[in-house]
VOFI-823413 format. One line per 2 residues: their letters; for each residue y, x, z of N, C-alpha, C. Coordinates in pm, 1 decimal, padded with zeros to 6 digits, always signed. Each point is the difference from the previous one (the first is absolute). Example, Ala and Ser with C-alpha at 12.3 -4.5 7.8 and 13.67 -1.06 7.14 Angstrom:
! VOFI-823413
as> -00569.0,+01319.0,+00780.0,+00119.0,-00089.0,+00000.0,+00120.0,+00090.0,+00000.0 ~ +00105.0,-00035.0,-00072.0,+00119.0,+00082.0,+00006.0,+00109.0,-00077.0,+00073.0
***
This chain:
! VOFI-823413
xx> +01147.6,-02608.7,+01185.3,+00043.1,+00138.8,-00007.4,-00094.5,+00079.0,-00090.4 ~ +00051.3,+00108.0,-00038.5,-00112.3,+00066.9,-00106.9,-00021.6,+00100.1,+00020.3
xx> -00129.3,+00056.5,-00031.1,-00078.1,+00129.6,+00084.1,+00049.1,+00124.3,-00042.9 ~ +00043.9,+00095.9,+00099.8,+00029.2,+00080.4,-00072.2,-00145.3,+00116.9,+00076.9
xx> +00056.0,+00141.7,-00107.2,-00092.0,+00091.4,+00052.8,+00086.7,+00125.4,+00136.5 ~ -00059.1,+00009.6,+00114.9,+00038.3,+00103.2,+00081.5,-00065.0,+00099.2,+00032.3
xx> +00001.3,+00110.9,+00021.2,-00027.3,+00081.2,+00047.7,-00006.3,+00064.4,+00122.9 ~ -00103.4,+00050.5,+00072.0,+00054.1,+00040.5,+00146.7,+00013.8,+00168.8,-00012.6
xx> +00084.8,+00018.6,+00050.0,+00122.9,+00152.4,+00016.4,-00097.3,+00079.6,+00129.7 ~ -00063.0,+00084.2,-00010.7,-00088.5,+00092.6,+00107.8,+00128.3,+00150.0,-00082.4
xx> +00046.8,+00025.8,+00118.1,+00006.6,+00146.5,-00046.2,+00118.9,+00054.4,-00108.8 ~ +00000.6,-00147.8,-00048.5,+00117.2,+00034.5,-00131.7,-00069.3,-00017.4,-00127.0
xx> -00164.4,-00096.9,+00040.4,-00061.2,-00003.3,-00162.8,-00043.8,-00110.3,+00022.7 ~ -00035.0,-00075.6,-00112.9,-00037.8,-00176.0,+00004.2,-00179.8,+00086.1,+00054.7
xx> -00012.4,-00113.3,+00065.5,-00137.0,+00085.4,+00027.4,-00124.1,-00130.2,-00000.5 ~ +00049.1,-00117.1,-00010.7,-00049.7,-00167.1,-00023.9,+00098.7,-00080.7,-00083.6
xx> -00046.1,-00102.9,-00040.8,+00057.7,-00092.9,-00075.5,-00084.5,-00129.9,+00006.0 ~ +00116.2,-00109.1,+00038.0,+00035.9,-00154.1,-00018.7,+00015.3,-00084.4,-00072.7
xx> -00050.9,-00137.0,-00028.3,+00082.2,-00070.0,-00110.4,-00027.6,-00124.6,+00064.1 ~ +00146.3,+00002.3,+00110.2,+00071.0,-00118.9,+00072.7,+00060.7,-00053.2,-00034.0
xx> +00079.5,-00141.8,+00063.4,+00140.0,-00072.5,+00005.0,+00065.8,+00107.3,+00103.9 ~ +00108.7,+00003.9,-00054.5,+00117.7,+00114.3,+00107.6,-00003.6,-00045.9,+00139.1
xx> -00035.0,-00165.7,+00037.3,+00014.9,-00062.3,+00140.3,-00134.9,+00057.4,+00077.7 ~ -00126.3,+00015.2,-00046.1,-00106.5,+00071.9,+00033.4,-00012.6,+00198.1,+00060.9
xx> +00103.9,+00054.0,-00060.9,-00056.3,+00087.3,-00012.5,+00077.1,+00097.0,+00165.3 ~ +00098.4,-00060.0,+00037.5,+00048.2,+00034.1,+00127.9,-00176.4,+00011.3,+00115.6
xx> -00039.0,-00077.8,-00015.8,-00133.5,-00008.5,+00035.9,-00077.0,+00154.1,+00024.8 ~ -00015.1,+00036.8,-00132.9,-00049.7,+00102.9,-00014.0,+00020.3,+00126.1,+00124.9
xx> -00097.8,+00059.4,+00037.3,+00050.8,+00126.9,+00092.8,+00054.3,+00127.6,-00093.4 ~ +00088.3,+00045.4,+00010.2,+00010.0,+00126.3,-00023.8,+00160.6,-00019.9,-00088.7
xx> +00015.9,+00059.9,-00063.0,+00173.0,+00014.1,-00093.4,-00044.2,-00016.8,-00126.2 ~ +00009.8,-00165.5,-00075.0,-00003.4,-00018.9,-00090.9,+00125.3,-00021.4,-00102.5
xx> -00012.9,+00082.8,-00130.4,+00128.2,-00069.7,-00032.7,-00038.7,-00030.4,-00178.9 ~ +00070.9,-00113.6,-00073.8,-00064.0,-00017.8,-00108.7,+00020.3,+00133.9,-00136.4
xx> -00099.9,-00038.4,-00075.6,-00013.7,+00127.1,-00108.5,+00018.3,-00056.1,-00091.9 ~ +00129.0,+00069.1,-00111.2,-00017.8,-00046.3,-00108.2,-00111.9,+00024.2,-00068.6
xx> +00070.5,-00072.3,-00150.1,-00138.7,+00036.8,-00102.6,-00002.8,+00153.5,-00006.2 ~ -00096.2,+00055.7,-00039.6,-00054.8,+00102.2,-00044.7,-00022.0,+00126.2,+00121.3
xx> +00006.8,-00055.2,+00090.3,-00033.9,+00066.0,+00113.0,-00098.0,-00035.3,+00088.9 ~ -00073.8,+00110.7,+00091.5,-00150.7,-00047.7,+00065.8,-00025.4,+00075.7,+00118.2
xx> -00139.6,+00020.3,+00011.9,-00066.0,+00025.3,+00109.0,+00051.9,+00143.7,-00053.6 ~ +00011.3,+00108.6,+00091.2,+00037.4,+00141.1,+00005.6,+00145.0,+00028.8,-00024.3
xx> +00076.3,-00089.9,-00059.1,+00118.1,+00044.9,-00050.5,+00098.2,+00006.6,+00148.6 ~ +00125.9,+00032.7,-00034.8,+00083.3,+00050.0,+00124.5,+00103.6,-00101.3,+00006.2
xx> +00056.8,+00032.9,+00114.4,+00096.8,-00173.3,+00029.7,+00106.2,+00142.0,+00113.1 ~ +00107.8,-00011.1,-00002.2,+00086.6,+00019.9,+00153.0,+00131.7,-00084.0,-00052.1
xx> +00087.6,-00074.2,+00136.4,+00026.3,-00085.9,+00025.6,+00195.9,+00078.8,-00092.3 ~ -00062.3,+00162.3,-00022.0,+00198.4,+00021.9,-00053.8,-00073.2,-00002.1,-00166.9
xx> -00072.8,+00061.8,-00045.7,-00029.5,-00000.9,-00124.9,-00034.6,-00069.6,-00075.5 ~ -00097.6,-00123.3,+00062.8,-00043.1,-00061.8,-00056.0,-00184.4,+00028.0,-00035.1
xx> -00054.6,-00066.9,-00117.0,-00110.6,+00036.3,-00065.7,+00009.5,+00099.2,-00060.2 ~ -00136.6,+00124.2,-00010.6,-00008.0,+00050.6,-00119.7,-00134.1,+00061.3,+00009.8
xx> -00056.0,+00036.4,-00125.5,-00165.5,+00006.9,+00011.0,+00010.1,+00158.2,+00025.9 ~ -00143.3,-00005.7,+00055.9,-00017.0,+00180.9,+00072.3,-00035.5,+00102.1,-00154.6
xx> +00046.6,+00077.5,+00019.0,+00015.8,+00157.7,-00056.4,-00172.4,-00006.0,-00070.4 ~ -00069.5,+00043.9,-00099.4,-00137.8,+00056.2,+00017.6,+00018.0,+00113.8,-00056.5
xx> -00125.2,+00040.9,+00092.9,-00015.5,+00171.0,-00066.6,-00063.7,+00012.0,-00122.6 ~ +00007.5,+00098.6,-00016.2,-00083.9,+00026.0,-00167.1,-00168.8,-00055.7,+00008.1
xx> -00029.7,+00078.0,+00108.0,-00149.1,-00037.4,+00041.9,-00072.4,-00166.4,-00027.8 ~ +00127.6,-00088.1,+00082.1,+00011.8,-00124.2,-00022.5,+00024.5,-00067.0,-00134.2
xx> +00058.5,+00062.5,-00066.1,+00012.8,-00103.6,-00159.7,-00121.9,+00069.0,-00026.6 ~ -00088.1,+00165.2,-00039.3,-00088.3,-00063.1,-00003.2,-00084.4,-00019.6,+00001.6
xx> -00047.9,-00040.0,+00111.1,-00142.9,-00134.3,+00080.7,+00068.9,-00088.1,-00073.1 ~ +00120.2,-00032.2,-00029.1,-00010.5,-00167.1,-00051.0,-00034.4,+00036.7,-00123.9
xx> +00067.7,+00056.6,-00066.3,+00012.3,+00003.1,-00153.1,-00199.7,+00052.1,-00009.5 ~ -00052.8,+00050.4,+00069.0,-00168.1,+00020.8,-00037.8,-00050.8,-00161.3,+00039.8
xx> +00061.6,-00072.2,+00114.9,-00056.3,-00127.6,+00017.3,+00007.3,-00114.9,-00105.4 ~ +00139.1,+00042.6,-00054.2,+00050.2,-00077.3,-00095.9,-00119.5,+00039.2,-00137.4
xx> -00048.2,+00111.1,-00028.3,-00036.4,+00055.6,-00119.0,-00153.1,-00050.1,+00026.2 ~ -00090.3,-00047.5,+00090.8,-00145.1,+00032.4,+00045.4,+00021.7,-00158.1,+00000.8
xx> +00072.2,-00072.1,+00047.2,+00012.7,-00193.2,-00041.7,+00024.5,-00029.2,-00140.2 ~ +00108.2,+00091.2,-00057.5,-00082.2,-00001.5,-00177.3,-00053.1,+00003.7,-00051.6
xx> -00107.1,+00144.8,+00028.5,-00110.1,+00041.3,-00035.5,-00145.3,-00117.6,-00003.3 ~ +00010.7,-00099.0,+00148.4,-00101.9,-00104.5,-00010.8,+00067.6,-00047.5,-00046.8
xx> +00121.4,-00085.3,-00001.0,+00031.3,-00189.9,-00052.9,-00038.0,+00071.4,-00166.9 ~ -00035.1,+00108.4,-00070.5,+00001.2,+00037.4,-00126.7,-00142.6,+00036.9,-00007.7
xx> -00072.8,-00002.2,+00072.6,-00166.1,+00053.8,+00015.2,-00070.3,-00122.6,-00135.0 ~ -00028.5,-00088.6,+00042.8,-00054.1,-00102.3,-00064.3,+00007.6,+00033.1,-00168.7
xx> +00098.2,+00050.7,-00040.8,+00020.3,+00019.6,-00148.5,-00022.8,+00114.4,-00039.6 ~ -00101.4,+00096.4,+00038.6,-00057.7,+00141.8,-00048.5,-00102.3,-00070.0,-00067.7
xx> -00081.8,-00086.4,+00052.1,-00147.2,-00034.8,-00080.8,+00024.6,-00118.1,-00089.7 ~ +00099.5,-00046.2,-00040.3,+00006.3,-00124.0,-00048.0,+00105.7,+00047.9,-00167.0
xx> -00088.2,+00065.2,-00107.0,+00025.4,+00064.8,-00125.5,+00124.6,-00080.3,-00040.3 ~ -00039.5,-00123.1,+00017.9,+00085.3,-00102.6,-00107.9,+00150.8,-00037.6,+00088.9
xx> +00004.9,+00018.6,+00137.0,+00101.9,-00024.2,+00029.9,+00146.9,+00032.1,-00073.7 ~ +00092.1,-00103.1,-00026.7,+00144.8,+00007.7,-00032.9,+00052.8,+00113.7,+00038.1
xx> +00024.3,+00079.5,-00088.9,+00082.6,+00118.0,+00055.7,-00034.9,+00123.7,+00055.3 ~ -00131.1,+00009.7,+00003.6,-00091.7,+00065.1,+00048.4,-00002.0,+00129.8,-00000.7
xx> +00038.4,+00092.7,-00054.8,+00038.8,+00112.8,-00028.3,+00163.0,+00038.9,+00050.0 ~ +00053.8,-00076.1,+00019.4,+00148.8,+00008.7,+00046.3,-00036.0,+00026.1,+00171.0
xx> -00101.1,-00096.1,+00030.6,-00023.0,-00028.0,+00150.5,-00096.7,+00123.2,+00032.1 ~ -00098.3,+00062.5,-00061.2,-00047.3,+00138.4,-00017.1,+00106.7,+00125.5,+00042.7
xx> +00093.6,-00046.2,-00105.5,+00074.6,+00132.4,-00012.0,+00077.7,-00042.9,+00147.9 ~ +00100.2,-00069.3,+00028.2,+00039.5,-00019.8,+00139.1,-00097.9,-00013.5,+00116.1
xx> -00107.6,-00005.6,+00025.6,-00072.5,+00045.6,+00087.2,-00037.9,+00140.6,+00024.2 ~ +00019.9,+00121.8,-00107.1,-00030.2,+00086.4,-00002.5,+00177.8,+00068.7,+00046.3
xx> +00069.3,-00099.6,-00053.2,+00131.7,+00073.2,+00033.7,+00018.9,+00004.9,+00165.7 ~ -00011.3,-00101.7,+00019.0,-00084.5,-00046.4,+00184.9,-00002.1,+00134.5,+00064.9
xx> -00133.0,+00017.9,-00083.3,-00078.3,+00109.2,+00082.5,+00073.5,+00136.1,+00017.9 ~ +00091.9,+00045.0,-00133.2,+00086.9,+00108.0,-00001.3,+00114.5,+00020.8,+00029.9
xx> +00025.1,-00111.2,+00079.6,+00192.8,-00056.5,+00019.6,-00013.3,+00082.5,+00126.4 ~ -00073.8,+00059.1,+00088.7,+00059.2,+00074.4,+00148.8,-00028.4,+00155.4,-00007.2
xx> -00009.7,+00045.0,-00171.7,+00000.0,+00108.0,-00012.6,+00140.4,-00008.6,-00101.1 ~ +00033.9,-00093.9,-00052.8,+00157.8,+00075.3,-00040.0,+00136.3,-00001.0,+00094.8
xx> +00081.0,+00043.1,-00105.7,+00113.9,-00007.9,+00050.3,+00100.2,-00185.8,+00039.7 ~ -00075.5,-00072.4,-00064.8,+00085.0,-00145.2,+00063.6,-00085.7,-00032.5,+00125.6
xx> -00080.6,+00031.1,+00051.9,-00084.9,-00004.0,+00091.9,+00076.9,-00004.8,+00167.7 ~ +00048.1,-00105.6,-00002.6,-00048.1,-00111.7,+00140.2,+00130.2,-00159.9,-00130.6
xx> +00059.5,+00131.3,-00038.2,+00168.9,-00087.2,-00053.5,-00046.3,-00112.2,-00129.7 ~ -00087.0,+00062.3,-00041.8,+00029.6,-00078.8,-00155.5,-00182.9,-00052.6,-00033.5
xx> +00030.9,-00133.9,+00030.4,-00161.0,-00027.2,-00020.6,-00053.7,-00032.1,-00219.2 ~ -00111.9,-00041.0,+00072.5,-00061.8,+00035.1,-00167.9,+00070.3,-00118.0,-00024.2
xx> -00011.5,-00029.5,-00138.8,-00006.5,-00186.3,-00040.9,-00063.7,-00051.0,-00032.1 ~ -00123.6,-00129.5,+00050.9,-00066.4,-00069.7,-00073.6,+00011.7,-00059.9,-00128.7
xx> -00094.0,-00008.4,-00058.0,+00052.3,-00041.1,-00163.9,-00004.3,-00154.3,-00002.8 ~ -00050.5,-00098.9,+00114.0,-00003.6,-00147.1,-00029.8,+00003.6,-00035.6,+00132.7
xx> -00034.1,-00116.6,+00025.3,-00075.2,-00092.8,+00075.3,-00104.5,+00032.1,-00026.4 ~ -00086.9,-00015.7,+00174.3,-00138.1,-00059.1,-00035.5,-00029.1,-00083.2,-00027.7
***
Protein backbone atom coordinates (compact mmCIF):
# COMPACT_ATOMS: atom_id res chain seq x y z
CA UNK A 1 0.00 0.00 0.00
CA UNK A 2 1.38 3.51 -0.42
CA UNK A 3 1.77 6.25 2.10
CA UNK A 4 -0.27 8.77 1.94
CA UNK A 5 -0.26 12.18 3.93
CA UNK A 6 -3.26 12.88 6.71
CA UNK A 7 -4.11 15.28 8.67
CA UNK A 8 -5.87 15.45 12.03
CA UNK A 9 -9.18 17.85 11.94
CA UNK A 10 -9.24 19.76 15.71
CA UNK A 11 -11.86 22.34 15.30
CA UNK A 12 -12.16 22.48 11.54
CA UNK A 13 -8.19 22.98 10.99
CA UNK A 14 -5.48 20.29 10.18
CA UNK A 15 -3.78 20.89 13.36
CA UNK A 16 -1.04 17.55 12.88
CA UNK A 17 0.07 15.63 10.06
CA UNK A 18 0.90 11.87 9.01
CA UNK A 19 2.63 9.99 6.43
CA UNK A 20 0.88 6.48 6.77
CA UNK A 21 -0.50 3.38 4.85
CA UNK A 22 -4.42 4.22 4.92
CA UNK A 23 -4.68 0.56 6.95
CA UNK A 24 -2.61 2.33 9.89
CA UNK A 25 -4.12 5.36 10.34
CA UNK A 26 -7.72 4.26 11.83
CA UNK A 27 -5.30 3.74 14.73
CA UNK A 28 -4.71 7.14 15.22
CA UNK A 29 -6.88 9.00 18.08
CA UNK A 30 -8.73 11.81 17.02
CA UNK A 31 -10.57 12.57 13.20
CA UNK A 32 -8.13 11.98 10.67
CA UNK A 33 -8.77 12.47 7.17
CA UNK A 34 -6.20 12.50 4.14
CA UNK A 35 -4.79 15.94 2.63
CA UNK A 36 -4.24 16.61 -0.64
CA UNK A 37 -1.25 18.12 -2.18
CA UNK A 38 -0.78 21.58 -1.33
CA UNK A 39 -2.44 21.63 1.82
CA UNK A 40 -1.13 21.55 5.67
CA UNK A 41 -0.88 22.16 9.15
CA UNK A 42 -3.38 25.32 9.78
CA UNK A 43 -5.39 25.03 6.74
CA UNK A 44 -9.30 24.30 7.07
CA UNK A 45 -11.13 21.03 6.25
CA UNK A 46 -15.34 20.76 6.95
CA UNK A 47 -16.89 17.65 5.88
CA UNK A 48 -19.74 20.02 3.23
CA UNK A 49 -16.98 22.22 1.70
CA UNK A 50 -14.29 20.54 1.60
CA UNK A 51 -10.47 22.06 1.87
CA UNK A 52 -9.54 25.54 1.74
CA UNK A 53 -6.61 27.59 3.17
CA UNK A 54 -7.41 30.27 5.98
CA UNK A 55 -8.00 34.01 5.05
CA UNK A 56 -4.62 36.20 6.23
CA UNK A 57 -4.74 39.48 7.41
CA UNK A 58 -2.70 42.19 6.09
CA UNK A 59 -0.62 42.11 9.29
CA UNK A 60 0.14 38.45 8.33
CA UNK A 61 1.48 38.71 4.70
CA UNK A 62 3.53 41.10 6.23
CA UNK A 63 5.55 39.14 8.91
CA UNK A 64 5.94 36.81 6.04
CA UNK A 65 6.82 38.94 3.28
CA UNK A 66 9.60 40.79 6.13
CA UNK A 67 10.53 36.96 6.95
CA UNK A 68 10.73 36.23 3.48
CA UNK A 69 12.91 39.60 2.85
CA UNK A 70 15.49 39.14 6.21
CA UNK A 71 16.22 35.10 4.72
CA UNK A 72 17.35 37.02 1.60
CA UNK A 73 19.06 39.48 3.10
CA UNK A 74 21.53 36.54 4.81
CA UNK A 75 21.48 33.60 2.04
CA UNK A 76 22.94 37.12 0.05
CA UNK A 77 25.26 38.35 3.06
CA UNK A 78 28.41 36.45 2.01
CA UNK A 79 28.69 38.54 -1.31
CA UNK A 80 29.04 42.26 0.11
CA UNK A 81 32.86 41.57 0.82
CA UNK A 82 33.75 39.42 -1.97
CA UNK A 83 34.61 42.50 -4.98
CA UNK A 84 35.03 39.93 -7.65
CA UNK A 85 31.94 38.03 -7.20
CA UNK A 86 29.75 37.23 -10.59
CA UNK A 87 27.27 39.69 -10.78
CA UNK A 88 28.07 41.56 -8.02
CA UNK A 89 26.59 44.76 -8.37
CA UNK A 90 23.24 43.33 -9.61
CA UNK A 91 23.23 41.38 -6.13
CA UNK A 92 24.15 44.95 -4.40
CA UNK A 93 21.50 46.60 -6.09
CA UNK A 94 18.79 43.75 -5.13
CA UNK A 95 19.83 43.64 -1.68
CA UNK A 96 19.29 47.20 -1.31
CA UNK A 97 15.98 46.73 -3.17
CA UNK A 98 15.40 44.15 -0.12
CA UNK A 99 15.81 46.67 2.18
CA UNK A 100 13.25 49.22 0.45
CA UNK A 101 10.55 46.74 -0.75
CA UNK A 102 8.24 47.31 2.76
CA UNK A 103 8.27 50.91 2.14
CA UNK A 104 6.64 50.77 -1.35
CA UNK A 105 3.69 50.27 -2.86
CA UNK A 106 4.17 46.28 -4.07
CA UNK A 107 4.92 45.67 -0.51
CA UNK A 108 3.72 42.32 0.97
CA UNK A 109 2.35 41.45 -3.09
CA UNK A 110 5.20 41.78 -5.36
CA UNK A 111 8.62 40.57 -4.23
CA UNK A 112 12.05 41.91 -5.50
CA UNK A 113 13.86 39.61 -8.15
CA UNK A 114 17.09 38.08 -7.68
CA UNK A 115 19.39 38.53 -10.52
CA UNK A 116 21.00 34.73 -10.43
CA UNK A 117 21.67 31.82 -8.52
CA UNK A 118 23.93 31.64 -5.84
Amino acid sequence: MAIKTYGKIVNGKVSGLQNVEEIYISGFNGNWIEVPEGFGIGDLYDETNGWSNPVKTTEELEEEGKNWRNKELKRSDFIVPLTDYPNRDAWITYRQELRDWTTTDNFPDTKPTAPAEL
